[in-house]
C-alpha positions as CSV (number, residue, x, y, z in Angstrom):
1,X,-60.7,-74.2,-12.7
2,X,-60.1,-71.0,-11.3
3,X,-60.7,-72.0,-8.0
4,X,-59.0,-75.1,-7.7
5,X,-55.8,-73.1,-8.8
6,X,-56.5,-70.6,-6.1
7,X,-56.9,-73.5,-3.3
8,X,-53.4,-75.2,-5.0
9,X,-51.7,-71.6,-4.5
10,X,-53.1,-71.2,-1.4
11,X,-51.6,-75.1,0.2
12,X,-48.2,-74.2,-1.2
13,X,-47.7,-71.2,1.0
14,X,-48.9,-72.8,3.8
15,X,-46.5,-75.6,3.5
16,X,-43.7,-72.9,2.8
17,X,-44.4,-71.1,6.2
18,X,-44.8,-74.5,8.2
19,X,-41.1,-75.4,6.5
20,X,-39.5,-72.2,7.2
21,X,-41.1,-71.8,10.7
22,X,-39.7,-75.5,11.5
23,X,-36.0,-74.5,10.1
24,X,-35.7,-71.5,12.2
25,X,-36.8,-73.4,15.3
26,X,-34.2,-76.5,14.8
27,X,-31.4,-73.6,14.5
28,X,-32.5,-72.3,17.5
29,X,-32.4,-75.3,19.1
30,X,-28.8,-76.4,17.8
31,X,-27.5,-72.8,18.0
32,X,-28.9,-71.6,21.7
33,X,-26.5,-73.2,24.0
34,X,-23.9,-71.1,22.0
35,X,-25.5,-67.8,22.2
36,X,-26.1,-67.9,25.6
37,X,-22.9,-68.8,27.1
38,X,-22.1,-65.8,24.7
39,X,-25.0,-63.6,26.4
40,X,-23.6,-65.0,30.0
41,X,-19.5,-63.8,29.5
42,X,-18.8,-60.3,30.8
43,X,-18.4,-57.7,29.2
44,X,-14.6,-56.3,28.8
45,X,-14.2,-53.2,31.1
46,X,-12.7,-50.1,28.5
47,X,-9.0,-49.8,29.0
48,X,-8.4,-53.6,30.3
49,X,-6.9,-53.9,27.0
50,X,-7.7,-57.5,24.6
51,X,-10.4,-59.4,25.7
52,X,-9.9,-63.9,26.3
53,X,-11.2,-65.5,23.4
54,X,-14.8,-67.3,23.6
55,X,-14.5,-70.9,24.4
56,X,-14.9,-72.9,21.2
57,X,-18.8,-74.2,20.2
58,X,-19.0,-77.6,19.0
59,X,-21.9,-78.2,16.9
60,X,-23.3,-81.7,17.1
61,X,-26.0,-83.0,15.1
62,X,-26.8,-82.9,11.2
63,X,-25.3,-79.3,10.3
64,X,-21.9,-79.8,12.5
65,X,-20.4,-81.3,9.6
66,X,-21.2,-77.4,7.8
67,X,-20.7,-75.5,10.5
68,X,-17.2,-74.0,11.8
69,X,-17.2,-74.7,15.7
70,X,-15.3,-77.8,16.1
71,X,-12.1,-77.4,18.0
72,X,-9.0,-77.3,15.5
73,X,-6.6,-80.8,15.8
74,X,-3.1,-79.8,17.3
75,X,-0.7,-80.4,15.1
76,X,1.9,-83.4,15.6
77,X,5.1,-80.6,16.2
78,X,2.8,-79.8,19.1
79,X,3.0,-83.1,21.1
80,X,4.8,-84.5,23.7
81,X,7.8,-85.5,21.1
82,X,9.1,-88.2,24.3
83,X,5.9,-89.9,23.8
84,X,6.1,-91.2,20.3
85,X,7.7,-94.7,18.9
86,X,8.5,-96.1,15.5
87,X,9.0,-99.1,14.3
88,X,12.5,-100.9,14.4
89,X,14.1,-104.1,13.7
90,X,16.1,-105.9,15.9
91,X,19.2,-107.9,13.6
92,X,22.5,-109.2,14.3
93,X,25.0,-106.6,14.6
94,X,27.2,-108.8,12.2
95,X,27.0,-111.9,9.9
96,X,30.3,-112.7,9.1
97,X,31.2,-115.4,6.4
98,X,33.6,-117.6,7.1
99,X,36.2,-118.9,4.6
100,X,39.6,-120.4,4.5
101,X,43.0,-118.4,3.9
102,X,44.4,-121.8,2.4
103,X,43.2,-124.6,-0.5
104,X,42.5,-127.8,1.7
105,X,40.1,-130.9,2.0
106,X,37.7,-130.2,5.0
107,X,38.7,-133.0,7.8
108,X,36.3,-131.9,10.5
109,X,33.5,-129.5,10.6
110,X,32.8,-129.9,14.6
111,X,30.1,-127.2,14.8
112,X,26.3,-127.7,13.0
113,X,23.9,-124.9,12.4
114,X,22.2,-123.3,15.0
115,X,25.5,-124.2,17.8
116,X,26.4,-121.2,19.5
117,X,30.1,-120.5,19.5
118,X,32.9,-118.3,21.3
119,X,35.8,-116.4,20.0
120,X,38.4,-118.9,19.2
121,X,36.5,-121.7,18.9
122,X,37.3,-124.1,16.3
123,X,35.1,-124.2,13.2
124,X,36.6,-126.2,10.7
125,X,39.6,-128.2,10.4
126,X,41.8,-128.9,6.8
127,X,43.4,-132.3,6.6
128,X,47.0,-131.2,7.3
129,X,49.5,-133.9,6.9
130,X,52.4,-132.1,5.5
131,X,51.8,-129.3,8.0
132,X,52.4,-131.5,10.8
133,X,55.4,-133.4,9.8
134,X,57.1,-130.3,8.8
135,X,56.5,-128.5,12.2
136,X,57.5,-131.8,14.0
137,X,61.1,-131.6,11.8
138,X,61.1,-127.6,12.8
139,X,60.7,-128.7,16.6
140,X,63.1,-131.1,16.7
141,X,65.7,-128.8,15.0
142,X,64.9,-125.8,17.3
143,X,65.4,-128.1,20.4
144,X,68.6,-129.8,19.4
145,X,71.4,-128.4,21.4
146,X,74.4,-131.1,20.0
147,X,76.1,-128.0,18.3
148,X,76.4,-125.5,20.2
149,X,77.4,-128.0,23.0
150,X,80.6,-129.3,20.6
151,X,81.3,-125.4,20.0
152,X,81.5,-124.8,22.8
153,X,83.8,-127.8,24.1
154,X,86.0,-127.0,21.2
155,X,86.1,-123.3,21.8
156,X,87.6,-124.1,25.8
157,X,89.8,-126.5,24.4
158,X,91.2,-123.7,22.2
159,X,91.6,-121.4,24.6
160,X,93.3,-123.5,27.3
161,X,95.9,-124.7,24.2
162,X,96.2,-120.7,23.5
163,X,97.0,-120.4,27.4
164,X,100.0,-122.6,27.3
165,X,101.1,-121.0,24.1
166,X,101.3,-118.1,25.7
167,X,103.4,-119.3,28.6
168,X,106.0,-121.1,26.0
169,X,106.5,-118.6,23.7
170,X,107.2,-115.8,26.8
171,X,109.9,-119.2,27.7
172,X,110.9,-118.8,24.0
173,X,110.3,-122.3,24.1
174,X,107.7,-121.8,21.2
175,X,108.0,-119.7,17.7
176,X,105.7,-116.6,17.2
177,X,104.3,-118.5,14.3
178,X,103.1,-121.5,16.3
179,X,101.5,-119.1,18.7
180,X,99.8,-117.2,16.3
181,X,98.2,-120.6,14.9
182,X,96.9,-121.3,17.8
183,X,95.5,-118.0,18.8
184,X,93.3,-118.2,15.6
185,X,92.2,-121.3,16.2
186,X,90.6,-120.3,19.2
187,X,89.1,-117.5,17.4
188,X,87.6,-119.3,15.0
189,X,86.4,-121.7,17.6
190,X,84.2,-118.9,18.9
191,X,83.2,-118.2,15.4
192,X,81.4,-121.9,15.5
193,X,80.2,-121.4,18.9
194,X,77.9,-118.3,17.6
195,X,76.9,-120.3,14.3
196,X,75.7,-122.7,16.4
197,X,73.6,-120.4,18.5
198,X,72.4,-118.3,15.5
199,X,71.4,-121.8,14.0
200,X,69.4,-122.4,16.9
201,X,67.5,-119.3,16.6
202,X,67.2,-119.9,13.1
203,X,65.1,-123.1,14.0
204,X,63.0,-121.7,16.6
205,X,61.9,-118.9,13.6
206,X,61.1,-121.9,11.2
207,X,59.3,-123.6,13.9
208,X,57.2,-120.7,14.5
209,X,56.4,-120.4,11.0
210,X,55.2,-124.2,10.8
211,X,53.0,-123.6,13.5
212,X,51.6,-120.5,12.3
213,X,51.1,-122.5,8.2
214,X,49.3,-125.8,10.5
215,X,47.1,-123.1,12.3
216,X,46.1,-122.0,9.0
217,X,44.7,-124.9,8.6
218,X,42.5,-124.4,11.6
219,X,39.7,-122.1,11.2
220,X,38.4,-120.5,14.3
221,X,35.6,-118.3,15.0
222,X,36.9,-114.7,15.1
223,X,33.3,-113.6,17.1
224,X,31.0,-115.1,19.4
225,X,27.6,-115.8,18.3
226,X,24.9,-118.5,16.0
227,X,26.1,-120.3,13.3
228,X,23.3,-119.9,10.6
229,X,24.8,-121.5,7.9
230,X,26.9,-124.2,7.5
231,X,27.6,-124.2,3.5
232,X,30.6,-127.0,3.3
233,X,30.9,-130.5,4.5
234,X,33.6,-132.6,5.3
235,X,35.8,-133.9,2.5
236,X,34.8,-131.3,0.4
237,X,37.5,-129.0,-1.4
238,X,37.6,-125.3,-0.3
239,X,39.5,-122.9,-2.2
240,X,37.5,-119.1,-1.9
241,X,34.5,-120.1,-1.0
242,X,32.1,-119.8,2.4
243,X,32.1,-122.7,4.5
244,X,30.1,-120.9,7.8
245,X,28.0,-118.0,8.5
246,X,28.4,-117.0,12.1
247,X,26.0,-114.4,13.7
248,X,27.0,-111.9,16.3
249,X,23.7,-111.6,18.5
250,X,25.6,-109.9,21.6
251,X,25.3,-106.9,21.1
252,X,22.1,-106.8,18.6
253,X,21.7,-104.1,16.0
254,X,18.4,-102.2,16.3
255,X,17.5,-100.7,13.1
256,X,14.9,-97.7,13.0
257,X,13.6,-95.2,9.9
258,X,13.0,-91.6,11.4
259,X,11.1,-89.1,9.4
260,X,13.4,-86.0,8.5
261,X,11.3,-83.7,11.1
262,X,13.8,-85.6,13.6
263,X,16.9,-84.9,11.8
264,X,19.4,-83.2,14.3
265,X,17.7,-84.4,17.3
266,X,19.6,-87.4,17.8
267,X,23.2,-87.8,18.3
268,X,25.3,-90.7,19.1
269,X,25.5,-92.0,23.2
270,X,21.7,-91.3,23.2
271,X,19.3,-93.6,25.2
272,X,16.4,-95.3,24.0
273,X,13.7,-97.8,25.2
274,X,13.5,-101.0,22.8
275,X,9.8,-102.4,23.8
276,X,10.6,-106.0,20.9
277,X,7.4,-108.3,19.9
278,X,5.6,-110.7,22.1
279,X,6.6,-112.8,23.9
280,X,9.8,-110.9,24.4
281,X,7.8,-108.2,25.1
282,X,10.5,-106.8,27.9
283,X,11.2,-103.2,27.7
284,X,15.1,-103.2,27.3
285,X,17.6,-99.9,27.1
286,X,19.8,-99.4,23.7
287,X,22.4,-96.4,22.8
288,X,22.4,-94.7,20.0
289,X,25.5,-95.9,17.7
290,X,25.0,-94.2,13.7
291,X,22.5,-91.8,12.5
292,X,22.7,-90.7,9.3
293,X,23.8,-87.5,7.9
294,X,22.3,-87.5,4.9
295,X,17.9,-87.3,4.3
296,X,16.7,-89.9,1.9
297,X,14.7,-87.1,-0.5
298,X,12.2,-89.5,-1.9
299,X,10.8,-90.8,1.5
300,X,11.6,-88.1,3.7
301,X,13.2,-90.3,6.2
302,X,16.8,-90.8,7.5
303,X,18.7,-94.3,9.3
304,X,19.1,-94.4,13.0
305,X,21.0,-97.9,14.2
306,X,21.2,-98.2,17.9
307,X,22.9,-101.2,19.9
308,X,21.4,-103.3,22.4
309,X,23.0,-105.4,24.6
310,X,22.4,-109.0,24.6
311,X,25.1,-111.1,27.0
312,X,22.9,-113.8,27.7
313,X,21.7,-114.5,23.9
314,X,18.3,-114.4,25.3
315,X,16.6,-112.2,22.8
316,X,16.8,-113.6,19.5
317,X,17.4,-111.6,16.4
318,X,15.1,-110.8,13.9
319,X,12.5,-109.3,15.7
320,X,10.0,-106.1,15.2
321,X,10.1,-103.6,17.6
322,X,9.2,-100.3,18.5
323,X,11.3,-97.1,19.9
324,X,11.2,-94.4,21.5
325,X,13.9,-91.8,21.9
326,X,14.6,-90.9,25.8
327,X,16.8,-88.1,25.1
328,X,14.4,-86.7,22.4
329,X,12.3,-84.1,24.6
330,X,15.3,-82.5,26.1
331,X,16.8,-82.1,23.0
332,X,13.9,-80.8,21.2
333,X,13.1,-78.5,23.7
334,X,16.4,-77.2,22.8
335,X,15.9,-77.0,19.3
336,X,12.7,-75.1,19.7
Protein backbone atom coordinates (compact mmCIF):
# COMPACT_ATOMS: atom_id res chain seq x y z
CA UNK A 1 0.00 0.00 0.00
CA UNK A 2 2.85 1.96 0.65
CA UNK A 3 4.10 1.90 -2.55
CA UNK A 4 1.22 2.35 -4.65
CA UNK A 5 0.83 5.72 -2.60
CA UNK A 6 4.29 6.61 -3.38
CA UNK A 7 3.80 5.88 -7.30
CA UNK A 8 0.20 8.02 -6.93
CA UNK A 9 2.36 10.98 -5.35
CA UNK A 10 4.92 10.55 -7.60
CA UNK A 11 2.19 10.92 -11.21
CA UNK A 12 0.74 13.94 -9.61
CA UNK A 13 3.87 15.96 -9.71
CA UNK A 14 4.73 14.99 -12.86
CA UNK A 15 1.44 16.15 -14.27
CA UNK A 16 1.90 19.44 -12.19
CA UNK A 17 5.25 20.23 -13.92
CA UNK A 18 3.95 19.19 -17.46
CA UNK A 19 0.87 21.76 -16.67
CA UNK A 20 2.92 24.50 -15.39
CA UNK A 21 5.68 24.08 -18.03
CA UNK A 22 2.85 24.15 -20.84
CA UNK A 23 1.26 27.52 -19.16
CA UNK A 24 4.44 29.39 -19.22
CA UNK A 25 5.09 28.44 -22.81
CA UNK A 26 1.50 29.64 -24.21
CA UNK A 27 2.24 33.05 -22.35
CA UNK A 28 5.25 33.20 -24.06
CA UNK A 29 3.83 32.58 -27.08
CA UNK A 30 0.82 35.17 -26.63
CA UNK A 31 2.99 37.73 -24.81
CA UNK A 32 6.42 37.70 -27.11
CA UNK A 33 5.45 39.83 -29.95
CA UNK A 34 4.83 42.46 -27.13
CA UNK A 35 8.07 42.32 -25.38
CA UNK A 36 10.01 42.49 -28.20
CA UNK A 37 8.81 45.45 -30.02
CA UNK A 38 9.37 46.68 -26.27
CA UNK A 39 13.07 45.21 -26.40
CA UNK A 40 13.33 46.81 -30.17
CA UNK A 41 12.30 50.88 -29.16
CA UNK A 42 15.21 53.02 -28.18
CA UNK A 43 16.14 53.94 -25.38
CA UNK A 44 15.29 57.75 -24.32
CA UNK A 45 18.64 59.74 -24.46
CA UNK A 46 18.89 61.62 -20.53
CA UNK A 47 17.80 65.19 -20.85
CA UNK A 48 15.43 64.73 -24.11
CA UNK A 49 12.86 65.16 -21.57
CA UNK A 50 9.28 62.56 -21.70
CA UNK A 51 9.62 59.71 -23.62
CA UNK A 52 6.43 58.69 -26.69
CA UNK A 53 4.30 56.30 -25.27
CA UNK A 54 4.57 52.50 -26.42
CA UNK A 55 2.28 51.62 -29.12
CA UNK A 56 -0.79 49.85 -27.66
CA UNK A 57 -0.56 45.65 -27.51
CA UNK A 58 -3.64 43.94 -28.51
CA UNK A 59 -3.93 40.61 -27.12
CA UNK A 60 -5.82 38.13 -29.25
CA UNK A 61 -6.67 34.78 -28.27
CA UNK A 62 -8.31 33.13 -25.01
CA UNK A 63 -6.74 35.57 -22.30
CA UNK A 64 -7.42 38.96 -24.42
CA UNK A 65 -10.73 39.10 -22.90
CA UNK A 66 -8.42 39.42 -19.22
CA UNK A 67 -5.76 41.16 -20.32
CA UNK A 68 -5.54 45.12 -20.57
CA UNK A 69 -3.98 45.82 -24.16
CA UNK A 70 -6.91 46.52 -26.26
CA UNK A 71 -6.91 50.04 -27.66
CA UNK A 72 -9.47 52.24 -25.57
CA UNK A 73 -12.99 53.25 -27.91
CA UNK A 74 -12.90 57.08 -28.61
CA UNK A 75 -15.56 58.54 -27.16
CA UNK A 76 -18.61 59.94 -29.35
CA UNK A 77 -17.57 63.95 -28.35
CA UNK A 78 -14.44 62.91 -30.17
CA UNK A 79 -15.90 62.37 -33.71
CA UNK A 80 -16.40 64.11 -36.62
CA UNK A 81 -19.71 65.82 -35.15
CA UNK A 82 -20.66 66.82 -39.39
CA UNK A 83 -20.80 63.16 -39.91
CA UNK A 84 -23.66 62.07 -37.69
CA UNK A 85 -27.65 61.91 -38.65
CA UNK A 86 -30.81 61.33 -36.72
CA UNK A 87 -33.82 60.50 -37.43
CA UNK A 88 -36.61 63.06 -38.59
CA UNK A 89 -40.07 63.19 -39.87
CA UNK A 90 -41.05 64.87 -42.72
CA UNK A 91 -45.12 66.38 -42.05
CA UNK A 92 -47.07 69.12 -43.40
CA UNK A 93 -46.05 72.39 -42.24
CA UNK A 94 -49.86 73.02 -41.50
CA UNK A 95 -53.28 71.18 -41.49
CA UNK A 96 -55.71 73.62 -41.28
CA UNK A 97 -59.52 72.92 -40.62
CA UNK A 98 -61.76 74.44 -42.47
CA UNK A 99 -65.10 75.79 -41.27
CA UNK A 100 -67.78 78.22 -42.07
CA UNK A 101 -68.02 81.92 -40.53
CA UNK A 102 -71.93 81.65 -41.21
CA UNK A 103 -74.98 78.89 -40.49
CA UNK A 104 -75.90 77.60 -44.07
CA UNK A 105 -76.96 74.37 -46.07
CA UNK A 106 -73.93 73.17 -48.12
CA UNK A 107 -74.90 73.68 -51.98
CA UNK A 108 -71.62 72.57 -53.59
CA UNK A 109 -68.65 70.97 -52.23
CA UNK A 110 -66.49 71.06 -55.74
CA UNK A 111 -63.33 69.67 -54.35
CA UNK A 112 -63.01 65.60 -53.06
CA UNK A 113 -60.18 64.28 -50.90
CA UNK A 114 -56.93 63.96 -52.06
CA UNK A 115 -57.53 67.32 -54.94
CA UNK A 116 -54.80 69.59 -54.65
CA UNK A 117 -55.89 73.16 -54.27
CA UNK A 118 -54.53 76.89 -54.57
CA UNK A 119 -55.02 79.84 -52.39
CA UNK A 120 -58.42 81.18 -53.22
CA UNK A 121 -59.79 78.34 -54.61
CA UNK A 122 -63.33 77.62 -53.87
CA UNK A 123 -64.05 74.84 -51.33
CA UNK A 124 -67.46 74.94 -50.41
CA UNK A 125 -70.40 76.86 -51.41
CA UNK A 126 -73.74 77.79 -48.86
CA UNK A 127 -77.04 77.97 -50.71
CA UNK A 128 -77.39 81.71 -50.76
CA UNK A 129 -80.62 82.96 -51.98
CA UNK A 130 -81.30 85.89 -49.82
CA UNK A 131 -77.71 86.96 -50.22
CA UNK A 132 -78.02 87.33 -53.80
CA UNK A 133 -81.28 89.11 -54.10
CA UNK A 134 -80.24 91.55 -51.51
CA UNK A 135 -76.86 92.44 -53.32
CA UNK A 136 -78.76 92.59 -56.63
CA UNK A 137 -81.32 95.37 -54.80
CA UNK A 138 -77.82 97.10 -53.32
CA UNK A 139 -76.54 97.25 -57.05
CA UNK A 140 -79.26 98.59 -58.56
CA UNK A 141 -79.53 101.35 -55.89
CA UNK A 142 -75.81 102.17 -56.03
CA UNK A 143 -76.03 102.61 -59.89
CA UNK A 144 -79.22 104.67 -60.05
CA UNK A 145 -78.32 108.17 -60.95
CA UNK A 146 -82.25 109.53 -61.43
CA UNK A 147 -81.66 111.78 -58.30
CA UNK A 148 -78.96 113.43 -58.39
CA UNK A 149 -79.72 114.12 -62.14
CA UNK A 150 -83.30 115.98 -60.96
CA UNK A 151 -81.06 117.85 -58.22
CA UNK A 152 -79.24 118.85 -60.22
CA UNK A 153 -81.71 120.17 -62.99
CA UNK A 154 -83.59 121.85 -60.25
CA UNK A 155 -80.64 123.34 -58.61
CA UNK A 156 -79.74 125.31 -62.33
CA UNK A 157 -83.21 126.17 -62.62
CA UNK A 158 -82.90 127.87 -59.20
CA UNK A 159 -80.12 129.62 -59.91
CA UNK A 160 -80.94 131.10 -63.29
CA UNK A 161 -84.52 132.30 -61.53
CA UNK A 162 -82.10 133.81 -58.67
CA UNK A 163 -80.20 135.55 -61.71
CA UNK A 164 -83.16 137.42 -62.87
CA UNK A 165 -84.13 138.20 -59.37
CA UNK A 166 -81.18 139.82 -59.05
CA UNK A 167 -81.49 142.04 -62.14
CA UNK A 168 -85.23 143.08 -61.08
CA UNK A 169 -84.85 143.86 -57.76
CA UNK A 170 -81.41 146.23 -58.69
CA UNK A 171 -84.64 147.66 -61.46
CA UNK A 172 -86.70 147.84 -58.17
CA UNK A 173 -88.95 146.08 -60.27
CA UNK A 174 -89.06 143.20 -57.55
CA UNK A 175 -89.49 143.49 -53.47
CA UNK A 176 -86.48 142.37 -51.23
CA UNK A 177 -88.78 139.72 -49.95
CA UNK A 178 -89.44 138.02 -53.29
CA UNK A 179 -85.67 138.04 -53.86
CA UNK A 180 -84.86 136.58 -50.78
CA UNK A 181 -87.40 133.61 -51.60
CA UNK A 182 -85.84 132.86 -54.38
CA UNK A 183 -82.28 132.98 -53.18
CA UNK A 184 -83.18 130.26 -50.66
CA UNK A 185 -84.63 128.28 -52.97
CA UNK A 186 -81.67 127.85 -54.79
CA UNK A 187 -79.95 127.11 -51.68
CA UNK A 188 -81.87 124.49 -50.79
CA UNK A 189 -81.75 123.20 -54.27
CA UNK A 190 -78.10 122.45 -53.70
CA UNK A 191 -78.94 121.02 -50.39
CA UNK A 192 -80.89 118.13 -52.53
CA UNK A 193 -78.28 118.01 -55.03
CA UNK A 194 -75.69 116.71 -52.14
CA UNK A 195 -78.44 114.36 -50.56
CA UNK A 196 -78.55 112.86 -53.67
CA UNK A 197 -74.96 112.29 -54.04
CA UNK A 198 -74.40 111.23 -50.37
CA UNK A 199 -77.32 108.75 -51.10
CA UNK A 200 -75.42 107.37 -53.82
CA UNK A 201 -72.46 106.75 -51.78
CA UNK A 202 -74.64 105.37 -49.21
CA UNK A 203 -75.63 102.57 -51.75
CA UNK A 204 -72.32 101.84 -53.12
CA UNK A 205 -71.37 101.10 -49.05
CA UNK A 206 -74.48 98.75 -48.71
CA UNK A 207 -73.54 97.16 -51.95
CA UNK A 208 -70.22 96.41 -50.72
CA UNK A 209 -71.47 94.97 -47.60
CA UNK A 210 -73.85 92.49 -49.65
CA UNK A 211 -71.06 91.31 -51.43
CA UNK A 212 -68.82 90.88 -48.66
CA UNK A 213 -72.24 88.74 -46.45
CA UNK A 214 -72.74 86.53 -50.26
CA UNK A 215 -68.81 85.91 -50.17
CA UNK A 216 -69.32 84.60 -46.84
CA UNK A 217 -71.08 82.20 -48.10
CA UNK A 218 -68.21 81.11 -50.23
CA UNK A 219 -65.49 79.30 -48.52
CA UNK A 220 -62.12 79.40 -50.18
CA UNK A 221 -58.99 77.83 -49.37
CA UNK A 222 -56.84 80.37 -47.48
CA UNK A 223 -53.44 77.92 -48.42
CA UNK A 224 -52.38 75.79 -51.11
CA UNK A 225 -51.93 72.27 -50.57
CA UNK A 226 -54.02 68.37 -50.20
CA UNK A 227 -57.27 68.17 -49.04
CA UNK A 228 -57.24 65.16 -46.54
CA UNK A 229 -60.47 65.29 -45.24
CA UNK A 230 -63.59 66.09 -46.54
CA UNK A 231 -65.97 65.86 -43.24
CA UNK A 232 -69.42 67.51 -44.74
CA UNK A 233 -71.46 66.78 -47.77
CA UNK A 234 -73.73 68.73 -49.68
CA UNK A 235 -77.09 69.51 -48.12
CA UNK A 236 -75.90 69.06 -44.89
CA UNK A 237 -76.27 71.92 -42.17
CA UNK A 238 -73.02 73.57 -41.01
CA UNK A 239 -73.04 75.71 -38.09
CA UNK A 240 -69.20 75.34 -36.09
CA UNK A 241 -68.23 72.50 -37.39
CA UNK A 242 -65.24 71.23 -39.89
CA UNK A 243 -66.19 70.63 -43.34
CA UNK A 244 -62.32 70.26 -44.98
CA UNK A 245 -58.92 69.59 -43.82
CA UNK A 246 -56.48 71.13 -46.16
CA UNK A 247 -52.69 70.24 -45.98
CA UNK A 248 -49.94 72.62 -46.66
CA UNK A 249 -47.15 70.33 -48.22
CA UNK A 250 -45.04 73.36 -49.83
CA UNK A 251 -42.94 74.05 -47.73
CA UNK A 252 -42.83 70.54 -45.60
CA UNK A 253 -42.07 70.63 -41.85
CA UNK A 254 -39.04 68.32 -41.00
CA UNK A 255 -39.32 67.31 -37.49
CA UNK A 256 -36.00 66.03 -35.62
CA UNK A 257 -35.33 65.01 -31.66
CA UNK A 258 -31.54 66.04 -30.78
CA UNK A 259 -29.94 64.75 -27.73
CA UNK A 260 -29.14 67.71 -25.21
CA UNK A 261 -25.20 67.33 -25.99
CA UNK A 262 -26.35 69.43 -29.12
CA UNK A 263 -28.06 72.13 -27.36
CA UNK A 264 -26.58 75.52 -28.44
CA UNK A 265 -25.17 74.28 -31.58
CA UNK A 266 -27.91 75.06 -33.70
CA UNK A 267 -29.49 78.27 -34.44
CA UNK A 268 -32.07 79.40 -36.77
CA UNK A 269 -31.02 80.00 -40.83
CA UNK A 270 -28.86 76.86 -40.43
CA UNK A 271 -28.45 74.30 -43.34
CA UNK A 272 -29.15 70.77 -43.25
CA UNK A 273 -29.21 67.72 -45.63
CA UNK A 274 -32.71 65.86 -45.55
CA UNK A 275 -31.71 62.26 -47.12
CA UNK A 276 -36.14 60.96 -46.86
CA UNK A 277 -37.02 57.06 -47.28
CA UNK A 278 -36.83 55.10 -50.43
CA UNK A 279 -37.86 55.64 -53.08
CA UNK A 280 -37.63 59.38 -52.52
CA UNK A 281 -34.38 58.66 -51.52
CA UNK A 282 -33.08 62.28 -53.00
CA UNK A 283 -30.79 64.18 -50.75
CA UNK A 284 -32.66 67.59 -50.55
CA UNK A 285 -31.43 70.97 -48.45
CA UNK A 286 -33.69 72.32 -45.43
CA UNK A 287 -33.15 75.54 -43.00
CA UNK A 288 -33.36 75.48 -39.79
CA UNK A 289 -36.79 77.28 -38.59
CA UNK A 290 -37.43 76.58 -34.35
CA UNK A 291 -35.17 74.89 -31.97
CA UNK A 292 -36.17 74.68 -28.68
CA UNK A 293 -34.96 76.48 -25.72
CA UNK A 294 -35.95 74.40 -23.29
CA UNK A 295 -34.25 70.35 -22.62
CA UNK A 296 -36.94 67.83 -22.12
CA UNK A 297 -35.23 66.41 -18.49
CA UNK A 298 -36.66 62.99 -18.72
CA UNK A 299 -35.27 62.02 -22.18
CA UNK A 300 -32.40 64.23 -22.44
CA UNK A 301 -33.45 65.51 -25.76
CA UNK A 302 -34.66 68.88 -27.23
CA UNK A 303 -37.07 69.75 -30.74
CA UNK A 304 -35.41 70.97 -33.83
CA UNK A 305 -38.15 71.76 -36.78
CA UNK A 306 -36.55 72.63 -40.00
CA UNK A 307 -38.39 73.60 -43.44
CA UNK A 308 -38.00 72.11 -46.63
CA UNK A 309 -39.02 73.28 -49.70
CA UNK A 310 -41.49 71.50 -51.77
CA UNK A 311 -42.86 73.79 -54.95
CA UNK A 312 -43.62 70.95 -57.07
CA UNK A 313 -45.55 68.72 -54.27
CA UNK A 314 -43.31 65.97 -55.36
CA UNK A 315 -42.31 64.67 -52.03
CA UNK A 316 -45.08 63.55 -50.12
CA UNK A 317 -45.53 64.07 -46.45
CA UNK A 318 -45.27 61.69 -43.91
CA UNK A 319 -42.15 60.29 -44.47
CA UNK A 320 -38.94 59.09 -42.21
CA UNK A 321 -35.89 60.70 -42.72
CA UNK A 322 -32.65 61.24 -41.56
CA UNK A 323 -30.46 64.61 -40.90
CA UNK A 324 -27.55 65.81 -40.58
CA UNK A 325 -26.60 69.32 -39.49
CA UNK A 326 -24.15 71.19 -42.21
CA UNK A 327 -23.38 74.01 -40.06
CA UNK A 328 -22.77 71.66 -36.95
CA UNK A 329 -18.80 71.20 -37.25
CA UNK A 330 -18.11 74.82 -37.62
CA UNK A 331 -20.07 75.62 -34.87
CA UNK A 332 -18.86 73.07 -32.59
CA UNK A 333 -15.50 73.69 -33.39
CA UNK A 334 -16.44 77.00 -31.90
CA UNK A 335 -17.89 75.81 -28.92
CA UNK A 336 -14.93 73.61 -28.16
Amino acid sequence: MDELRSNEEQRRRRWAAWGGTAGFIVLGLLLGPGLAQLREAPSQAPGEGRSAEPPPISVEGPLSGVLPFSEPARSVADGDVADRSFDCMIAPNEVIEIGSPVTGVIEEMPVERSDTVEAGDVLVRLEANVETAAMRVAEARAEREVDIQASAASLDLDRKRQARAERLYEGNALSLDRRQEVEAEAKLSGIELERAREDQRLASLQLAQARAALERRTIRSPVSGIVVDRLMAPGEVVDDETVLRVAQVDPLRVEAILPSSWFGRLERGDRAEIVPEPPHDRPRTAEVAIVDRIIDGASGTFGVQLRLANPDQELPAGLRCSVRFVASERRSAELR
